[in-house]
N, C-alpha and C positions, 0 to 999 in steps of 0.2 A: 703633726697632723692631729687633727680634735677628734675624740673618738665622739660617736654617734648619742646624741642624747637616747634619756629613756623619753618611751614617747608616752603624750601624758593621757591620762583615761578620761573615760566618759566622768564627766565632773556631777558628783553624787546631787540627790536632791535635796536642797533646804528642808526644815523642818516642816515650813507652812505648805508646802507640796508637798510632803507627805500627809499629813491631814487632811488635803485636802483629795489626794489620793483613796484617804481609808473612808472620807465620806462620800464620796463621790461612787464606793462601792454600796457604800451602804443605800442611797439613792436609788438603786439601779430595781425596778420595778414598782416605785411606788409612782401614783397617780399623779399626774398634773394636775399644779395648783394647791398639793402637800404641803404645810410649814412645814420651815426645817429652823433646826438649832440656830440662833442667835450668835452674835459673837461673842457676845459675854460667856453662852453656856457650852461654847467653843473653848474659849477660854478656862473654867473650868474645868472641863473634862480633859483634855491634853497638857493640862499644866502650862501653859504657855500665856503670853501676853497678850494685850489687845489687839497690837500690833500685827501677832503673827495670824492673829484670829480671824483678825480683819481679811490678811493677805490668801489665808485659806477661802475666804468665803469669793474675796474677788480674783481667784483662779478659779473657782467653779462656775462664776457670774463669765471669764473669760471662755471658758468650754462650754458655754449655754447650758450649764447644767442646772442652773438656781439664777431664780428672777427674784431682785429686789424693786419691791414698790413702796416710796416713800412712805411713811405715816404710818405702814400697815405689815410691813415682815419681809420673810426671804421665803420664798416658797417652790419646790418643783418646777424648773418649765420642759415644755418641748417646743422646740420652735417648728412653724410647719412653713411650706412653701405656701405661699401666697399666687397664685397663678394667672396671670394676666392673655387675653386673648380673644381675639373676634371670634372665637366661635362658642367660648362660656362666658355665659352670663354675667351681667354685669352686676353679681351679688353678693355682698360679704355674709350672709347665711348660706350658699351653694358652694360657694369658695372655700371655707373653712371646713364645711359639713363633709366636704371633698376630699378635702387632706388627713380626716378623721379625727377631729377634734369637734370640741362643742361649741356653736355660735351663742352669742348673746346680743339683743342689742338695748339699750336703753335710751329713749327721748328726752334729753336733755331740755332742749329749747324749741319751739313751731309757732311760727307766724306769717302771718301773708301781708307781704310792704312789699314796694316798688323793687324794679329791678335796677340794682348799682348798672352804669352802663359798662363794663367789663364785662361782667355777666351777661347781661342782656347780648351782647354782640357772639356769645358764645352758643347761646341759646335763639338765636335768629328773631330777636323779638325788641321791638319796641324801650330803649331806657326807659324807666318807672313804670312798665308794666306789672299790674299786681302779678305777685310769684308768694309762693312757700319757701320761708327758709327752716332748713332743721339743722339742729345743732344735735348731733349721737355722738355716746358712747357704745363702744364696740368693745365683746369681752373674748375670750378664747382659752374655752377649760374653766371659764369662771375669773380666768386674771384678766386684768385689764389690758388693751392690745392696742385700739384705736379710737381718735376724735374726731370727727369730720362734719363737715358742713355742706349741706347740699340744697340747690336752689330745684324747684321746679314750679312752672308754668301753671297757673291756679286753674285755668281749664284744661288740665289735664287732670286732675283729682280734684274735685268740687269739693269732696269733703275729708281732705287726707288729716283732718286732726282728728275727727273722730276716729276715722280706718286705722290711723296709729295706734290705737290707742289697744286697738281690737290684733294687731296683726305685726309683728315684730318686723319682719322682712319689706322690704320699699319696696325690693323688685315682684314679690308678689303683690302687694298693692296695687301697681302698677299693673302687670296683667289681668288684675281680677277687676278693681275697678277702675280703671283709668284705661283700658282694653287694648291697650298697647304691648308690643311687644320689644322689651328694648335691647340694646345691641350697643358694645360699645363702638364709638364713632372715631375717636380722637382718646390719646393719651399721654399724658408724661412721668417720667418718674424720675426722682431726684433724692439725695442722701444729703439731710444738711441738719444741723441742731436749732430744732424748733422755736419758735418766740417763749415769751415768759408765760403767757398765756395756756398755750399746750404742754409745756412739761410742765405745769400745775394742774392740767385736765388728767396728764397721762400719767403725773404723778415720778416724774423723773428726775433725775440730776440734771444741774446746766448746761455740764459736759459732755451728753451721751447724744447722738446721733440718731435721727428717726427716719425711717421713710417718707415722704411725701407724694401721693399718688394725688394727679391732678385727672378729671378725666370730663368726656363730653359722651351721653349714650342719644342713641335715635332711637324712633321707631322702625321696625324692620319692615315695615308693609307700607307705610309715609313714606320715609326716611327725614319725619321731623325732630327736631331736639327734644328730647321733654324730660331730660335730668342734667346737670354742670354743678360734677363734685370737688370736693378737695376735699384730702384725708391725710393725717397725721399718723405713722402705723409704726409701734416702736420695736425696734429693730433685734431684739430679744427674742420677739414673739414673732415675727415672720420673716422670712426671706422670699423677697419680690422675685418675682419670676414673669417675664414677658415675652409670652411666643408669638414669633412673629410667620407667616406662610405657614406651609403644611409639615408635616413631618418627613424624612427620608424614605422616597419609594412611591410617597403617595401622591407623586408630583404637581403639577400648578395648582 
């Protein structure tokens, strides 16, 4: 009869989990959007290889502790939820502002050309209908977060390149001069890795996976279309969140 093995213990941690353990303390109250050590000066300080340097940095990039953007460092993140729902706003400056972090947004590209008929059918409107398209970036904490592209109906904003230019936020544009009030209509959301395009906006690796929020807003007093986005939101920096109905108790 075989006597009973010993039974085997919690299996100790690698070295590069431990480093990344001791930084990951060290982390712990500095601000978002922080540089942090390099893997060279990883390497360095713990004696250890590139290797292990590397593997420390991507177990804390694994725990959302530390965001890497291409070209530019490893820096602090926090990732916040991203909050989807008919009854806020359809705005990534109230949405962010919400979560407690800081919005940012930047105009990459605006112009007024026809509308593609895809959009156009999304937006109840005419193919080649003049429209605005904008091309943003989207920052959160000062890092970079999201790219998106959004169409709107040129009589709705007569003059949204200047008002851009004046007012970071769409969706107050939209209500202050465009006098609408807008609401999302329609949404989809999907988890897929971006074209070459975007993760050279968003400044990421090939292999890393991003949010894609597709969405259609009205106005709440019309209930006409007057915005058809699509946004690229890297997955680092938010976790989507999509409510749908009321909350429990508070019924229909």
């Amino acid at each position: 009869m075989d006597k009973p093995g010993r039974q085997p213990g919690p299996v100790p941690p690698t070295r590069y989990q431990e480093i990344a353990d001791e930084l990951a303390t060290e982390l712990v109250g500095l601000a978002p959007g922080t540089r942090v050590a390099g893997e060279h000066s990883i390497s360095r300080r713990f004696g250890v290889g590139r290797a292990a340097a590397r593997s420390a940095v991507q177990e804390l990039e694994r725990r959302l502790l530390v965001r890497r953007v291409q070209g530019s460092g490893t820096f602090v993140n926090r990732r916040i939820d991203y909050v989807i729902s008919h009854s806020l706003r359809p705005s990534w400056h109230g949405t962010v502002a919400a979560a407690g972090a800081h919005p940012r947004t930047v105009v990459r590209d605006i112009a007024c050309t026809p509308l593609p008929a895809e959009v156009a059918a999304r937006l109840a409107r005419p193919a080649g209908s003049p429209a605005y398209r904008l091309v943003r970036q989207s920052y959160i904490d000062d890092l970079l977060a999201s790219c998106s592209h959004e169409w709107l109906p040129r009589e709705v904003v007569e003059e949204l390149e200047l008002a851009m230019h004046t007012v970071e936020s769409l969706d107050e544009v939209l209500r202050q001069l465009g006098r609408v009030s807008p609401v999302r209509a329609w949404c989809r959301v999907s988890l897929d890795v971006p074209p070459p395009e975007v993760l050279l906006r968003l400044r990421m690796e090939a292999s890393q996976p991003a949010w894609l929020v597709e969405s259609v807003s009205r106005d709440a007093v019309t209930a006409a279309p007057v915005m058809c986005s699509s946004a690229w939101m890297r997955a680092d920096a938010v976790r989507v969140v999509v409510e749908m109905g009321s909350q429990p108790g508070e019924g229909p």
